[in-house]
Structure formats: structure tokens, C-alpha cells
N, C-alpha and C positions, 0 to 999 in steps of 0.2 A: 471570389465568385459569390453572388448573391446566390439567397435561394430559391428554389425554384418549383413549385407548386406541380412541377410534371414529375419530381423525385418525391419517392415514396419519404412518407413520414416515418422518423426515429423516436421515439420515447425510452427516456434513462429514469428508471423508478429506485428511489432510494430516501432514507429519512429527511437529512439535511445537510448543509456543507460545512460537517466537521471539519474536523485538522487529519485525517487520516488518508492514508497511501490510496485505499478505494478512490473514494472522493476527488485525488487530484487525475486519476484514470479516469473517471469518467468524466472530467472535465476538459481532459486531453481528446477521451472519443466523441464528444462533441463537437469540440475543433475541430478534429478530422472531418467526421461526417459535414460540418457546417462547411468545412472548407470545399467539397466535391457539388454543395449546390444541395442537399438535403437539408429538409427543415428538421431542426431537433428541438426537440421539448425538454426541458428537465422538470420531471413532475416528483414534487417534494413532500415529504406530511409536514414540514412546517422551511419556507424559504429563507432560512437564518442558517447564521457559521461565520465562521475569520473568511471560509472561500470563497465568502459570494460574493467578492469584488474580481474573481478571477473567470469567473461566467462569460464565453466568449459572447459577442455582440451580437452574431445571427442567431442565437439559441433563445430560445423562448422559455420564461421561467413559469410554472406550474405551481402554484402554491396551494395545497388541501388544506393546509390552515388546521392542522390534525396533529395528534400523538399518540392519540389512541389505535392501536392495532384495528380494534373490527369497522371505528368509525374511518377510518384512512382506507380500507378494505372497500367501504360499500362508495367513498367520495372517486376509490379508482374506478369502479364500475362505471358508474356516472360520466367522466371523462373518456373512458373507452367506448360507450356508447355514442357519443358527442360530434369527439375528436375526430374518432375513427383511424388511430395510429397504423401505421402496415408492418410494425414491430416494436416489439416492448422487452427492452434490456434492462435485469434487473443484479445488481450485485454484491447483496448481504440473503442472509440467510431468512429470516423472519420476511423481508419484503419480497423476497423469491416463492416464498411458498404463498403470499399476500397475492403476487402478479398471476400468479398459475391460478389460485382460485377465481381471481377476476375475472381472468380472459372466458374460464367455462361457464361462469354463472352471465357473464355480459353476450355471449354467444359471437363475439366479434371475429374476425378473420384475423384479428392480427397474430404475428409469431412472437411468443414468448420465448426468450433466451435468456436464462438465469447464471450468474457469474457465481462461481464459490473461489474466494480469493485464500483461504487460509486451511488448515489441516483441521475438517470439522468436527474430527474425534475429539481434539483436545479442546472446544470449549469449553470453559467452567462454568458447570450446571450444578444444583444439587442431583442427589440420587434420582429421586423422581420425576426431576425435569429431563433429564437425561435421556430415561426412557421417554416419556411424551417425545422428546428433539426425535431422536432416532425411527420413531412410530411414522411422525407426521411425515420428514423427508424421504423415507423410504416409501412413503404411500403417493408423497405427493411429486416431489420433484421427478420421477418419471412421468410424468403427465408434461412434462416441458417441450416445447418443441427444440430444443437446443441448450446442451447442457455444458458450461465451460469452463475449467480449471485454468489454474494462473503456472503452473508447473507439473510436473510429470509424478510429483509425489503427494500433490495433493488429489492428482486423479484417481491413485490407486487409494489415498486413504478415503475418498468419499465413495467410491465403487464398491470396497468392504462397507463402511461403515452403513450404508447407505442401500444395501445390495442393489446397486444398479452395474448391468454391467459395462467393462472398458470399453466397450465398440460406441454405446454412447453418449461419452465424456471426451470433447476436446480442449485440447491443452492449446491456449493461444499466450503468448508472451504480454505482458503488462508493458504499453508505447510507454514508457517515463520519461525517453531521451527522445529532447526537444530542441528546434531551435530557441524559445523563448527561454531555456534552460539552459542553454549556452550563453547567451545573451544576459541572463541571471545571473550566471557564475562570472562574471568578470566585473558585477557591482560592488564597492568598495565596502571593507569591515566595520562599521565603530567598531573595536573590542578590546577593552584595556589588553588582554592577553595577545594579540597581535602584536607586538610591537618591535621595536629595533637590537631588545635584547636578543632575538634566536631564538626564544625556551620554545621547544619542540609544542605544539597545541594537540590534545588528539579530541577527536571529535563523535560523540554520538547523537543520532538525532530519532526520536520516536516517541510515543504516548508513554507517561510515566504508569506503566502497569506491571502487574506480575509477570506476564509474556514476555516483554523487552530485558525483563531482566540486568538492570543498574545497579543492582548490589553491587553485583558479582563484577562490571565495569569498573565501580568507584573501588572495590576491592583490589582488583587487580592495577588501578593507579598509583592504589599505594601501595602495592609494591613496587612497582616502576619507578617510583620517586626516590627511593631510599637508594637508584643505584644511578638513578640518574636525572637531572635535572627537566622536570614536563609541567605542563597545563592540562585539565581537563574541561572543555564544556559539552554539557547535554541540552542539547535545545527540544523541547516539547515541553507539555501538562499533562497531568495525569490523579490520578490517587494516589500514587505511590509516593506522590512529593514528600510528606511530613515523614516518612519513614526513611525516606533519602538522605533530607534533610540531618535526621538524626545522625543516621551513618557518617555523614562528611564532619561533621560537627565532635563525635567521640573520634573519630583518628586524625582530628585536625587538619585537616583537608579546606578549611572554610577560604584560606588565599588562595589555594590552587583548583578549587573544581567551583563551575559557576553552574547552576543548572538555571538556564536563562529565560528557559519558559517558549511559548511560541513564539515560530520565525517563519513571516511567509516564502521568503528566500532565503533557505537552509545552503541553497547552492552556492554560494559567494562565500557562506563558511568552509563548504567542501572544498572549494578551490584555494583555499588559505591554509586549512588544516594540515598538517605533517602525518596524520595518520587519520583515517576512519575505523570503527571498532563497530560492529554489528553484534550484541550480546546477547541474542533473543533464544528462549527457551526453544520454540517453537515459531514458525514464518507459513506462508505462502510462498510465495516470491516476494521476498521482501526490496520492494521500489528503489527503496533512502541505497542501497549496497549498487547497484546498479547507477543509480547517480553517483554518486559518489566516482566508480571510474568512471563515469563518462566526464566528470569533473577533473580527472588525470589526478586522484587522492589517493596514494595506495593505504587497501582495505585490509585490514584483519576479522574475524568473524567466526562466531561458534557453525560447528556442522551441522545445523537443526535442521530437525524435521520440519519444512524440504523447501527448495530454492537454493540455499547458497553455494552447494555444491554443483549443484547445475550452473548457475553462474560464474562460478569463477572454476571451471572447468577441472573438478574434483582440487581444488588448490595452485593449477599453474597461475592463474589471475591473481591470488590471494591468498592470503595464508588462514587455515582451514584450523579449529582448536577444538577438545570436546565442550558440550554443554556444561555453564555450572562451575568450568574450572579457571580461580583468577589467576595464576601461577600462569598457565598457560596462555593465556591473554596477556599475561604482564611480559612476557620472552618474548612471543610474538612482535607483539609492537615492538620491543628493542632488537627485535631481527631486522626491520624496517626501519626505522632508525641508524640502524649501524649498514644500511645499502642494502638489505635484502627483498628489493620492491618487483613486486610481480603486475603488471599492467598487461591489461590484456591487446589483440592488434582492433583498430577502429573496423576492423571488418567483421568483428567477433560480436561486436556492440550494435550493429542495424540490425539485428532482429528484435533489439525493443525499440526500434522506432517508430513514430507513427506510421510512417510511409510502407512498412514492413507489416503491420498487425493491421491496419483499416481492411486490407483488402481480405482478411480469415472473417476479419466480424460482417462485413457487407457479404460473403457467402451463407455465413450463420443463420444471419439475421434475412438473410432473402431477400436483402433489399439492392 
């Protein structure tokens, strides 16, 4: 469906197309919105990243050509007054309180709908930034015309953190499951570790940081290894690499764990892998676990604060292990391994489809 000048205008305001789980969301609701005949804009502080080959065709790309906070701030205004968007979806934390100020000082009509995808207590701030963080979104983000969590734990941590209260904060599910995603997962591996020998692959895939948590993965590999014969690859980048690096390199791990770096289709790995491992401190709803089944990969994954347990249905889907423990990760996957695969039914899995979440944000959003 072309678009069509009689459907109201979308605007997705966000830095640029990282490699991150946000990023391919919004690149999914634009597809959606593009696909019903709405023009969507993706207006960027700077039109760079690995994902901007992935920017569907009828989406119009927005580039402020900016990095700086207040200069990206005053080029949105400018655009708001312009454009004249009939809603502005924004969803990181800095460019959410960036959209809110916009829309009041631009005096536009449009509706602001700001997205908090992860548990916003726990970002690391110093002392003092902390309190500023906590000052501003409690002052500002009730000024949003629509306020949205990715999961039911992160609404209550930003309703505390944030004193705004639960009535409202709606929780829409993250579309991740795709046809294009389907269609992904059946593209072939290079990966030396694939191969005709069998050896079990287990697979993690996310930004190498302190949240993701890969110590404690690559730890718990080895012990898995001493009892039984595996492969590990992590696919992403991060900061965390040289410290990674290290760890594989003192336990000797250098033939058996590959950290491969970025992969724009993680899904074709999902569909090869013998195990998924989701090790994150802390999540939103973390995407990569939710592809992963719809990949048919059965998943292991710490209980973090919040997402996993909602998805795989307190552990019938998946097997559930505390934060931080490798021991526990390392059983787990040989639970899975030795037949103990929990998948969930395909009817459990449409409500992250697009076709299930477009029509909460088209309420949202008023459009």
C-alpha cells in the first residue's frame, strides 16, 4: 500500500541506527505504520548505523545532522513547525524528555508518545547524575501525551522511580516477530562451528556491556565443557570485548567461544543454535529471547528484572536461573541438551507480532 497524504503523519524520534533491540522496533513500526498507508518519518540526530540499510522504502529518512542534545532539541522544533507531524513517537530516555520539550516550546498539535523500553532505575549514572535523571523525568515525562513500557515490570519500575502513577503507563509488547524474520531464519550459516561434527552451538546475541552480562555466559561454558562436549558464539560489540577477550583467553576457551562481533541476521544463527542463553543483569523485554522462540531455539535465561519471566510464562517456555549464577546456567543448558526443551504454543507468540501491537500504538498515538 502506498502512502497516502489523507493518513495522518508518524514521526519516530531517536539518535541513530544503532545495532540495539530499540532500533530494530522502531524500524518494525514503521513498516507497520508504512504498510496501512501512513507516511512515516524517521527523524534522526545523526542518519548513520549498520541499520540503516534496513529502513523500509515508504519511510522517509529525517536527518538533523546533530549530536549534541540542546542543538538536536532546537533542529526538532524547527521540524515540528515545518513538518507538522500528527504524532511523535519517541523511545530512549534523553530524546523523550528532548520530544516533550519540543512539542511545548513548538506549540504544535501533535501527540507525543514516549517509549521507556528498559528498567530505568538501573541505569548507570554517577551519584549526581542520578539525581538530575530522576528530577527531570519525573518533572517531565508526565507532560507526555502517552507514556509506554515494553513489559509489566518495567511499568511499575518507572511509576516508582519516576512517581508517575500506573493508570498512566501502558505496557504494549515489542512486534519483533516478523515475517522478514522468518524469512531471515532460514538463511544459510558460514560458521566454522556449524558443521557435520554435532558439537551442541549455544548461542548469545547482544551489545558487549555490563548489563548483558558475558562473564557469567562464558563462565558458565566452561563449565559445561568439562562435562560435555559444546561451542559458544556471542554475536554483538560492545566495551566489554577486551575484558571478554581476556576471560576466554585465561580459561582457554580461545577454539571454543567465538565472539563474532555484529550480525545483521542474528536469526539464521537462532535457527542453527542448539541452545539460546539470555545472561542479562537486568532487560526490558529483551527482543533477541522472544526471537529466539519464534526461531523454534530453545532458550535458557537469567530471571531479570523484567521481561523474561513474562515471556516465557514464569519458565513453562524456558528455563528460568538466578542473575550472576554460572553453575546454574551451565545445568540449565545441559537440561536442554539432554531433552528438557520447553517451546512455547505459536498462539502464545502473536502478541509480539506486528499485526497484534500496530493497532495499541495507532490508539496511542491518535492516529
Amino acid at each position: 500500500m502506498q502512502n497516502d497524504s489523507s493518513h495522518p503523519r508518524l514521526a519516530i524520534f531517536f539518535h541513530d541506527l544503532g545495532v540495539g533491540g530499540a532500533e530494530r522496533v522502531m524500524l518494525q513500526l514503521a513498516r507497520g505504520f508504512s504498510d496501512l498507508g501512513h507516511p512515516v518519518d524517521l527523524v534522526m540526530g545523526r542518519a548513520e548505523g549498520p541499520l540503516l540499510s534496513e529502513v523500509p522504502g515508504r519511510a522517509r529518512v529525517i536527518n538533523l545532522d546533530v549530536g549534541n542534545p540542546l542543538t538536536m532539541f532546537l533542529k526538532l522544533i524547527q521540524y515540528l513547525r515545518t513538518e507538522k507531524p500528527n504524532a511523535l513517537l519517541s523511545p530512549f530516555e534523553v530524546t523523550s524528555v528532548i520530544a516533550i520539550l519540543a512539542k511545548r516550546i513548538s506549540r504544535v498539535s501533535a501527540r507525543v508518545v514516549i517509549r521507556i523500553s528498559v528498567h530505568i532505575s538501573k541505569n548507570k549514572r554517577t551519584r549526581w547524575k542520578k539525581i538530575v535523571e530522576k528530577l527531570v523525568v519525573s518533572k517531565v515525562y508526565p507532560l507526555a501525551d502517552g507514556i509506554v513500557t515494553v513489559s509489566r515490570g518495567a511499568a511499575q519500575d518507572l511509576s516508582v522511580y519516576a512517581s508517575i502513577s500506573p493508570a498512566r503507563i501502558r505496557v504494549i509488547n515489542n512486534p519483533v516477530i516478523s515475517e522478514q524474520l522468518l524469512q531471515a531464519a532460514q538463511q544459510p550459516v558460514q560458521h566454522p562451528f556449524f558443521n557435520a561434527d554435532e558439537v551442541p552451538v549455544i548461542l548469545g546475541v547482544g551489545r558487549l556491556t555490563e548489563q548483558k552480562d558475558f562473564s557469567t555466559l562464558i563462565r558458565a561454558f566452561d563449565i559445561l565443557r568439562k562435562r560435555i562436549p559444546a561451542r559458544l558464539i556471542i554475536l554483538g560489540d560492545g566495551e566489554e570485548r577486551p575484558a571478554l577477550e581476556s576471560l576466554i583467553r585465561s580459561s582457554g576457551l580461545q577454539d571454543l567461544v567465538d565472539l563474532f562481533g555484529f550480525e545483521l541476521n542474528p536469526f539464521a544463527f537462532m535457527k542453527k543454535a542448539s541452545v539460546f542463553v539470555l545472561s542479562s543483569k537486568w532487560e526490558g523485554l529483551p527482543g533477541v529471547l522472544i526471537q529466539a522462540l519464534a526461531c523454534d531455539c530453545p532458550v535458557v535465561s537469567t530471571d531479570c528484572l523484567s521481561g523474561p519471566s513474562e515471556i516465557l510464562k514464569n519458565g513453562q517456555y524456558g528455563h528460568l536461573v538466578p542473575v550472576g549464577d554460572a553453575q546454574a546456567i551451565a545445568s540449565a543448558i545441559e537440561s536442554v541438551l539432554s531433552g528438557d526443551v520447553r517451546h512455547p504454543p505459536k498462539s502464545w507468540l502473536e502478541q509480539y507480532q506486528i499485526d497484534s501491537v500496530i493497532p495499541q500504538y495507532k490508539d496511542l498515538l491518535g492516529i
